[in-house]
N, C-alpha and C positions, 0 to 999 in steps of 0.2 A: 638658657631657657628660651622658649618661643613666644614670642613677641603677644601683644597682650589679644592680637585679633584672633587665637588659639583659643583660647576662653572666651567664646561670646555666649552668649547665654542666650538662647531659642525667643524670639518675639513672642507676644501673647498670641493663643492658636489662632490662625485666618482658612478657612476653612475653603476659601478660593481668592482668588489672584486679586478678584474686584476687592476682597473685605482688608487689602492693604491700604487704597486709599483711607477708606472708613478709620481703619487704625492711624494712620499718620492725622485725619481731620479732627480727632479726638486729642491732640497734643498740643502743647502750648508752644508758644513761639522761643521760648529759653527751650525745652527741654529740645526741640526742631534743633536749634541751631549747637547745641551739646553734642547732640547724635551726630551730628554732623561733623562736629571738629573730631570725634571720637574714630570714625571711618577715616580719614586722610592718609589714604594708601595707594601705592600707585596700581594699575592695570597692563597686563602685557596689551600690546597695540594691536595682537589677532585678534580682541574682540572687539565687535562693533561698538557702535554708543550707542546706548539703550537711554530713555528716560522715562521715571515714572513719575508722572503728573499728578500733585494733590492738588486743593482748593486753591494755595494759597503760593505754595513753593514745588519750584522744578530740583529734586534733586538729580542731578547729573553723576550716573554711572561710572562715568569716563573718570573722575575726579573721587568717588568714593567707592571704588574698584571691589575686589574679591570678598571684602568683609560687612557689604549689603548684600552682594548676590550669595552669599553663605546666609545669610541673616533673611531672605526674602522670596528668594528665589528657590533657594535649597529647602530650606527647613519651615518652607509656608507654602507648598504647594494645595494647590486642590485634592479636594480627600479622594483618592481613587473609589474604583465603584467594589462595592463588596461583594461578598458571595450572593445576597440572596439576588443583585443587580445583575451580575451574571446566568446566576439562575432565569431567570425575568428575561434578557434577552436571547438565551438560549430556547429557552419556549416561543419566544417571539418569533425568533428566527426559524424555529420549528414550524409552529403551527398559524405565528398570526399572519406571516406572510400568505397563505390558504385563506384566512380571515377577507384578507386587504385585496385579493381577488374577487372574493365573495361579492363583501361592498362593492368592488366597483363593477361587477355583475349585475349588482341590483339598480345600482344609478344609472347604469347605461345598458341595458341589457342587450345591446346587437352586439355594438362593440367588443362588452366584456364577456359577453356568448365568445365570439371571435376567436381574443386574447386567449382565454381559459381553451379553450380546443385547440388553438394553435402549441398549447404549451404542453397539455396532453399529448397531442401528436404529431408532428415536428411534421411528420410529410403534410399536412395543411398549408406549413409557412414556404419550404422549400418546392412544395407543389405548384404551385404559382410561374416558376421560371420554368418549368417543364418542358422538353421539346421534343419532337421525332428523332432527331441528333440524337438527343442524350437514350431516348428508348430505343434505338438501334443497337447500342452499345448495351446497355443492361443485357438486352436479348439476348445475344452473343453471350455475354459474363452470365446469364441465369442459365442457359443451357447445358455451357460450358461446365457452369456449377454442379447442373442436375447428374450431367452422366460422372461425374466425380462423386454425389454425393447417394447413387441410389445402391452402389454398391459396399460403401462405407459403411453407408448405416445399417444395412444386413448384416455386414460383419459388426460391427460397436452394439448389435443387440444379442449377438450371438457369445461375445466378449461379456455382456451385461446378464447373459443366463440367461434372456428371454427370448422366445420366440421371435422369427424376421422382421414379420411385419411390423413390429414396435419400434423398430430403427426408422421405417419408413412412415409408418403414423408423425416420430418425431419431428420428421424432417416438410410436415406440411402446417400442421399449426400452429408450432412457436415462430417458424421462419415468416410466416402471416402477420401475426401479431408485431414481431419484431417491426417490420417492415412501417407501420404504421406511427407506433411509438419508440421506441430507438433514434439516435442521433447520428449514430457510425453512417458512414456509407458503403464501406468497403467489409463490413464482417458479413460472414455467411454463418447462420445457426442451423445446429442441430445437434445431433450425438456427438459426444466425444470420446476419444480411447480411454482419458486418466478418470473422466466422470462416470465411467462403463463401468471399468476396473473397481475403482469406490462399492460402486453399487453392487458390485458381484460378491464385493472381497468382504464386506460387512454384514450386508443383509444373509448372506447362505448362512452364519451361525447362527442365524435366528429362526430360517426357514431352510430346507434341503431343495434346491430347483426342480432337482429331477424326482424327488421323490414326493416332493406336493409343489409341483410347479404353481398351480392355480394360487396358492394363499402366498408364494413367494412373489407371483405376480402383484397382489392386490397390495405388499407390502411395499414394492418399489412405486410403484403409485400413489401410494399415499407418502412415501420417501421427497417425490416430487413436488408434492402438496406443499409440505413442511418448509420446504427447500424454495418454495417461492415463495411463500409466506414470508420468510424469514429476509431473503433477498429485497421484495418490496417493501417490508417494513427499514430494513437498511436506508433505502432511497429516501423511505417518507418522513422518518425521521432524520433525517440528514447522520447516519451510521456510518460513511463510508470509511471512516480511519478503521474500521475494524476489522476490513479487508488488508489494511496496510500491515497489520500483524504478520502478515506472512511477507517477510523481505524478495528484493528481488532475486538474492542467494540464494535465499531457503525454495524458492521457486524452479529455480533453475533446476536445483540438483533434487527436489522431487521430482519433477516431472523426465528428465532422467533416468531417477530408479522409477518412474514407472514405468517408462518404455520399456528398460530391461525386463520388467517382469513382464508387462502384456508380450510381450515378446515370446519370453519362455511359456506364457498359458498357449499362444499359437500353435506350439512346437506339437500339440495336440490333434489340430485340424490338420498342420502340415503330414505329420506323421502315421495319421490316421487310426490313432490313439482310443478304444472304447469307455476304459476307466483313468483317470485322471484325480489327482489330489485336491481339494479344495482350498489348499491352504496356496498363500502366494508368494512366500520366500523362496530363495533361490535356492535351499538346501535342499527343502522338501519337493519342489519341481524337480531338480534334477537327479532325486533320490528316483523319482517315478520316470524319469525317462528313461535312465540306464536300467531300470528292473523292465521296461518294455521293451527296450530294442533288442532284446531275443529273444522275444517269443510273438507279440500281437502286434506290430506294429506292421505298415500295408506298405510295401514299396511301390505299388499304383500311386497310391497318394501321395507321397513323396516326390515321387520320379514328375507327375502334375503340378505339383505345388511349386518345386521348388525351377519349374522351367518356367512356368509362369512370373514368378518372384522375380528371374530372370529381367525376362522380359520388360515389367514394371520398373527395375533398377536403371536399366538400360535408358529408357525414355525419360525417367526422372534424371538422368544424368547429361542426356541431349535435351532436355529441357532449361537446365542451368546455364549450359554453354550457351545457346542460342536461346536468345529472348522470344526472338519471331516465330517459337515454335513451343511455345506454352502450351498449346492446347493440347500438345501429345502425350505427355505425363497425364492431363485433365481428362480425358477421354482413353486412356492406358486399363483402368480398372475395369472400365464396361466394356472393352472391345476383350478382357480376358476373360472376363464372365460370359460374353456371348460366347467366344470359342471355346473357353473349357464345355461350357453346356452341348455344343454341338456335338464336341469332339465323347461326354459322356456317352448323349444321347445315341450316336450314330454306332456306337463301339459297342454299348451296353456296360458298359466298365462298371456300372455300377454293382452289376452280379460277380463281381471279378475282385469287388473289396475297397472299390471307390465311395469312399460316406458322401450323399448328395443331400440338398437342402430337403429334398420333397414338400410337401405342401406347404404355400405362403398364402394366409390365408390373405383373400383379394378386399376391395370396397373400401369408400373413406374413412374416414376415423370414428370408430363407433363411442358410445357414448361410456363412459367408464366408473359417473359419481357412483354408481351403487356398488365401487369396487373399492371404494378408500375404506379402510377400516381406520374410526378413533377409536373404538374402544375393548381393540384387542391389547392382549396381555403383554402386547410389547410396543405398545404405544410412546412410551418413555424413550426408548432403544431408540424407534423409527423417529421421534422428533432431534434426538442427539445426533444420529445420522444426517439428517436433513438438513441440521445447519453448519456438519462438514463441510457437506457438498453442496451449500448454500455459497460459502466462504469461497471454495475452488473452484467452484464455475464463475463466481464474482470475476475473482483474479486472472482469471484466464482470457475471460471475455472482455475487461477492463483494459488487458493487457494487449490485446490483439488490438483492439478499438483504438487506445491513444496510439498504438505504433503506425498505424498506418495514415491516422489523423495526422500525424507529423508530416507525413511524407508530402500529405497533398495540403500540409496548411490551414488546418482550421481545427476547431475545438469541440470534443467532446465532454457531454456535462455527465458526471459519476453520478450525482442521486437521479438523473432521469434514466441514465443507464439500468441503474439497478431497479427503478421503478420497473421501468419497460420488462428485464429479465423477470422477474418474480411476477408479471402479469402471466404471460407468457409460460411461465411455469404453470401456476397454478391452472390456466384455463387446459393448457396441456395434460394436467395429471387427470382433467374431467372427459379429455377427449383422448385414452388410450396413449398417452407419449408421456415418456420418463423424461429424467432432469437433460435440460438440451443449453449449448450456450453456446458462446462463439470458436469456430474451429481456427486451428491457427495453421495447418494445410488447406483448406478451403478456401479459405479469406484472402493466401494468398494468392490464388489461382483467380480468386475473383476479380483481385487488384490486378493482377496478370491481364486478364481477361478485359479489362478497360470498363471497369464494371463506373456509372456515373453517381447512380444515388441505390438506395434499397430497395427500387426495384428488381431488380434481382431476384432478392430471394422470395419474392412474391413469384416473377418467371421458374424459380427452381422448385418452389413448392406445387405450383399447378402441375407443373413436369412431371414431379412426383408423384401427385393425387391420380393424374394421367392414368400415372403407370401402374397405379395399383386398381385401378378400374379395370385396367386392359392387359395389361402383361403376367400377372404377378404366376399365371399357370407356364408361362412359358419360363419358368426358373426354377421349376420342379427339380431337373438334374441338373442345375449348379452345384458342384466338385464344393465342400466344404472347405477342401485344401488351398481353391483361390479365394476364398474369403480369408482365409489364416494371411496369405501371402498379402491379398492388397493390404493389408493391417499393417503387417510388416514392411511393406515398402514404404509405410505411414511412418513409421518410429524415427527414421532418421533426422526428421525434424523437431524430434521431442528432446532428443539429444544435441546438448550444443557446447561441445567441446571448449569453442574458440571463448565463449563469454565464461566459464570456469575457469578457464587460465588467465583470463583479463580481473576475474575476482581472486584470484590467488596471488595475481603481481599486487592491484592496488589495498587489497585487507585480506589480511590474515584469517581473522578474527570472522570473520565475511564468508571466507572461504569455509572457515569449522562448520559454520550453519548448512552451506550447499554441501559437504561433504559428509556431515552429520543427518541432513535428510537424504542424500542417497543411499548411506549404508542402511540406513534406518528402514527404508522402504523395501530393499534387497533382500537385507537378512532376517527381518521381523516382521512387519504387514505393513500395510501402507499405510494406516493410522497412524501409527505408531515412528513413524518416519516424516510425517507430518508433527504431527507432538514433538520430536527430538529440533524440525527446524525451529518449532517457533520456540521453546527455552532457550536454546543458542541465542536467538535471538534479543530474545527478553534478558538474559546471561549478558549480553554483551550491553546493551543500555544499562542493566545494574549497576556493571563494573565500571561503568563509564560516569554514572550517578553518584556510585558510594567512593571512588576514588579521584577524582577529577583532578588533572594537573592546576598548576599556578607558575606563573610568568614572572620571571625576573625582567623588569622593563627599564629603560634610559631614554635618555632625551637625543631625540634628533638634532645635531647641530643647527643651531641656526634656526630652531622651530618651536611650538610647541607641541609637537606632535612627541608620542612614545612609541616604542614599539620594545617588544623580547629581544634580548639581549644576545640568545642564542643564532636569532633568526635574524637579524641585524647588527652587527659586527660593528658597525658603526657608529650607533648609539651612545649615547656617553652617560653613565652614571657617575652620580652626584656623591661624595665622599659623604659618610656618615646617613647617608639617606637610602634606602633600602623600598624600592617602590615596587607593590606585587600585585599582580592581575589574578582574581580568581578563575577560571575555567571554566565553571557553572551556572548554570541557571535559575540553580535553586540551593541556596543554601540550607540545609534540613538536617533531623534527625537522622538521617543516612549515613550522610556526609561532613555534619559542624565537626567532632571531634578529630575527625583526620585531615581535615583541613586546617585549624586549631594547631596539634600538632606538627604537620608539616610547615609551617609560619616558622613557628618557634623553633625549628630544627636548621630552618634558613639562618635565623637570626645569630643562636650561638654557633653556625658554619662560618658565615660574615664578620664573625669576633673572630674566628680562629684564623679568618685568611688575613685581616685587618694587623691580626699581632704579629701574622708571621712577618709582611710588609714592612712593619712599623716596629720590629725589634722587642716584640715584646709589651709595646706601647697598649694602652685602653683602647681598643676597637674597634667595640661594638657600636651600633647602627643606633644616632640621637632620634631617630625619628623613621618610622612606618608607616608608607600610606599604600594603602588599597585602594585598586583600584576597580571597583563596583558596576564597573558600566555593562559587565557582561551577564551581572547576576541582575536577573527578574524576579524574586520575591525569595523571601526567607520565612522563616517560622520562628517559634520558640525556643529550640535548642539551639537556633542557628544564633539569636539573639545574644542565647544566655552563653555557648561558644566564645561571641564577642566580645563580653564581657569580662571572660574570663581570660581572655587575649590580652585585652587593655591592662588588667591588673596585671597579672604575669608581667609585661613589659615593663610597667610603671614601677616594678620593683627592683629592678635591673635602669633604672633610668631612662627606658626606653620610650617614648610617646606615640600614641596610635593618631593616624588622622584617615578619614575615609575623603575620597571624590567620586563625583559624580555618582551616586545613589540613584535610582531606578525609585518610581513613582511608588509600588505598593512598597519598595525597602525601606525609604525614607518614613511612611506614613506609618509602617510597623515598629520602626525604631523609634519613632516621637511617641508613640501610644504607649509601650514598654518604658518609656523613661530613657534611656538610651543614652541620647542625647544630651542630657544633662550631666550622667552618671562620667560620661567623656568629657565634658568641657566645650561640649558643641565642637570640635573641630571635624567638621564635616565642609565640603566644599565643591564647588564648579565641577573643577576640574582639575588635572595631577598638575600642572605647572603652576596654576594657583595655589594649592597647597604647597608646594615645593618654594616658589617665591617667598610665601608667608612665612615659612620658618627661616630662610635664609637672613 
């Protein structure tokens, strides 16, 4: 049997550390010096000496070892904070921080005028060290940008079903807004291919483009609305884990299938295609391609497109090699736009079966609130929508932001991120521009380009306004086939091979999700391909919740340290003793009875190996200790699980002991009774309970 410090019976409750003295000052000097000879056990020499001080007597640690620190330490902790305490600092954290600016707003009001605008908008703080140096270089990086970005977003609205100019509305007053409140310094915003695609591939079942452009218009705009709404409430309630729902697999291999498919919608402009399928699987595209390519399809456009595409591959691939020569891929798109235009206009090609843009209507961004519609009959659809592509513009721009934040060293904050994007949308959706976030071909041309802080895209957006004041009649005969192409010369970056084989070496499991939203996105729509990543996802945290392994553990010679038995070869387990690490976090209704189970399945494993050893001999494991340090809170079946553990053992002769318990497990297992029902052998740590029973 185990020694009698197995059975210690729980102190009366002290509800914090301080209410132990108060407990010891309440005893008399006989029953002091009882307790005292009653503890006389020794202590492994890795812990410190501790003492705790009463009025009257120092009882020394060192001297009444593991059977006060079980007694005092263990099983008298301070009562963790409850739900509604968590509740209380989550609001706190939410909103009184705003509060606690306010106040000190009002106490100091230059000051905290200052403070509060500086936090609003980061270029206030960073404005300060500003230099001609550093706007030298933006210059360069926002020009660089512009002639990169003013043919892009012609195509990405053309991609989006809407008319040109809305790619280029795009790219002047969220890139504004950014600039001001945003933290990145290297992201470029505007349109993008996979947030085009969304918008195209969702809203047309609800409106037909071409057959009521006008109300499919009004419904991507108010798509916009929703879509920053939803983004800066993220930020302001501090939501950003909910971006984190889409893993970085599941990321990958969407944006992948989408490239494939903005790809395959190209193959329209390239080909010079009249009628075209609405739908975005790859079955039904290339159902519609092979029934055009003999009979309506334009070999002009083609023979254009695809020399151009040319051209674009070409520069993008002398722009990898050589560094010092970024700016040719950057400036690659608008020097094809000018010569296709030339080459239309001078030739007439467009009477000959070349599709050109024709009118782009010119002037800044007009004014759009009387175009949101809330209280049309698909109001419902258009807000579900909006916090898709609320979600995937997050992640994208998130994703763009911290990467290149790494590069240069410094830290970008997510809820002002998201604050900033969902401004930025929503003032967008009132001035003619769809959902716009950070490009991840732009950004890095920016970074290429030596770009210092975000002025930039304030240089790229005037660039832009520029050009729609002054140019926009001069891209009449823009070839529609070089907008398909520079699209296309864009995909290769959405696609990334090398980081899909790096998730198929290190998880499996990893891989199902990227590989589950790219088929997903291919064969069925891109919703739908999204949906499949994040259940995989969610699939695999279940599995990993309702199943969670457990660690056979031994002593490090020579130490008190444990570690898994499988993973350390070296470790020495303790004959008759049987010491198991749970895996989890939370022991629950999910998970108690398979966890439960698998103990016990150890147990009489451990008899059977014990008898083959020992001839037949009694085998089984005198004693069980778990060990608790990895699990942070339990519930009631996880409890009642234990319970049922103890008994099962105790009938079989076997004894449970638990160590080191986790703050809310310990306070849920003394409030359940728990503890008593066991015999209190709860403890420190596994070599203290291991001593103890030896």
């Amino acid at each position: 049997m185990a020694p009698a410090v197995l059975g210690i019976k729980p102190a009366p409750s002290c509800d914090s550390a301080a209410n132990i003295n108060t407990h010891f000052a309440g005893e008399t000097e006989l029953s002091k010096s009882k307790f005292s000879q009653t503890l006389q056990t020794s202590m492994p020499s890795s812990v410190h000496q501790t003492r705790i001080v009463t009025d009257e007597t120092t009882i020394d640690l060192e001297n009444n070892g593991p059977a006060l620190r079980a007694q005092h330490w263990v099983l008298n902790p301070p009562r963790p904070p409850g739900l509604w305490d968590e509740l209380k600092n989550t609001v706190s954290e939410t909103f009184l921080s705003h509060g606690e600016k306010f106040k000190s707003l009002m106490k100091q009001p230059v000051s905290g005028t200052i403070s509060m605008l500086g936090t609003l908008f980061p270029i206030l703080v960073w404005g300060r060290d500003y230099t001609v140096a550093k706007f030298k270089r933006d210059l360069l990086a926002g020009l660089t940008l512009a002639s990169l970005c003013i043919p892009q977003s012609i195509g990405y609205a053309t991609l989006a079903k809407l008319d040109p100019q809305y790619g280029l509305y795009t790219s002047v007053v969220p890139p504004l807004i950014y600039a001001f409140m945003g933290t990145s310094r290297e992201i470029a915003i505007g349109p993008v291919a996979v947030v085009s695609l969304l918008l195209s591939s969702m809203i047309q079942k609800l409106e037909d483009p071409e057959a009521n452009p006008v109300a499919y218009t009004r419904l991507v705009l108010t798509v916009t609305f929703f879509a920053g709404l939803f983004q800066a409430a993220f930020g302001f309630l501090r939501l950003g884990f909910l971006v984190d729902f889409l893993s970085h697999a599941a990321i990958v291999g969407f944006m992948g299938g989408a490239a494939v498919v903005i790809g395959l919608q190209q193959l329209k402009g390239l080909l010079g295609l009249t009628h075209f399928t609405v739908k975005t699987d790859i079955v039904s595209v290339l159902e519609v391609i092979f029934k055009s390519v003999h009979n309506s399809w334009s070999p002009y456009n083609f023979i254009l497109g695809s020399s151009f595409l040319t051209f674009l591959l070409i520069t993008r691939f002398m722009g990898k090699r050589n560094k010092k020569i970024f700016w040719l891929p950057a400036i690659a798109p608008l020097i094809s736009v000018i010569l296709s235009t030339l080459i239309v206009f001078l030739t007439r090609a467009d009477e000959h079966g070349v599709k050109i843009v024709k009118h782009i209507k010119g002037g800044l961004n007009p004014s759009s609130i009387h175009q949101l519609q809330f209280d049309s009959p698909h109001t419902s659809e258009v807000a579900k929508i909006g916090l898709i592509v609320a979600v995937i513009a997050l992640a994208e721009a998130i994703a763009v932001g911290r990467s290149f934040a790494s590069f240069k060293g410094y830290h970008i904050d997510g809820n002002k991120e998201m604050v900033s994007i969902g401004f930025m949308n929503i003032v967008g959706s009132l001035t003619s521009c769809y959902a716009a976030t950070g490009s991840f071909s732009r950004s890095a041309v920016n970074f290429s380009a030596g770009c210092e802080t975000a002025i930039s895209n304030i240089v790229m957006a005037i660039t832009v306004a520029l050009s729609l004041e002054l140019f926009t009649r001069l891209l009449y005969y823009t070839p529609i086939a070089i907008l398909a192409s520079i699209i296309l010369s864009a995909l290769p970056g959405l696609i990334d091979l090398n980081e899909a084989y790096n998730i198929w070496k290190v998880d499996k499991l990893d891989f199902l999700a990227c590989i589950g939203a790219f088929l997903g996105v291919l064969f069925v729509s891109v919703e739908i391909g999204l949906l499949v990543a994040v259940m995989i996802s969610f699939a695999k945290v279940l599995l990993n919740a309702i199943k969670p392994g457990i660690e056979d553990l031994g002593r490090f010679p020579g130490t008190d340290v444990f570690g898994e038995v499988n993973q350390y070869p070296m470790a020495i387990k303790t004959p008759g003793i049987l010491t198991i690490r749970i895996k989890s976090a939370l022991l629950c209704f999910a998970n108690a009875n398979f966890i439960k189970e698998r103990i016990l399945k150890w147990v009489d494993e451990k008899e059977e190996d014990e008898d083959c050893t020992k001839g037949n001999a009694k085998g089984r494991p005198k004693l069980v200790i778990l060990d608790m340090s990895s699990l942070m809170n339990i519930d009631t079946s996880g409890i009642a699980s234990l319970e049922e553990l103890h008994k099962k053992l105790m009938l079989h002769g076997t004894e449970l002991a638990m160590a080191n318990p986790r703050w809310q497990v310990i306070d849920k297992l003394r409030l359940a009774n728990f503890v008593n029902k066991t015999g209190g052998r709860i403890f420190l740590t596994v070599g203290e309970a291991m001593d103890a029973f030896l």
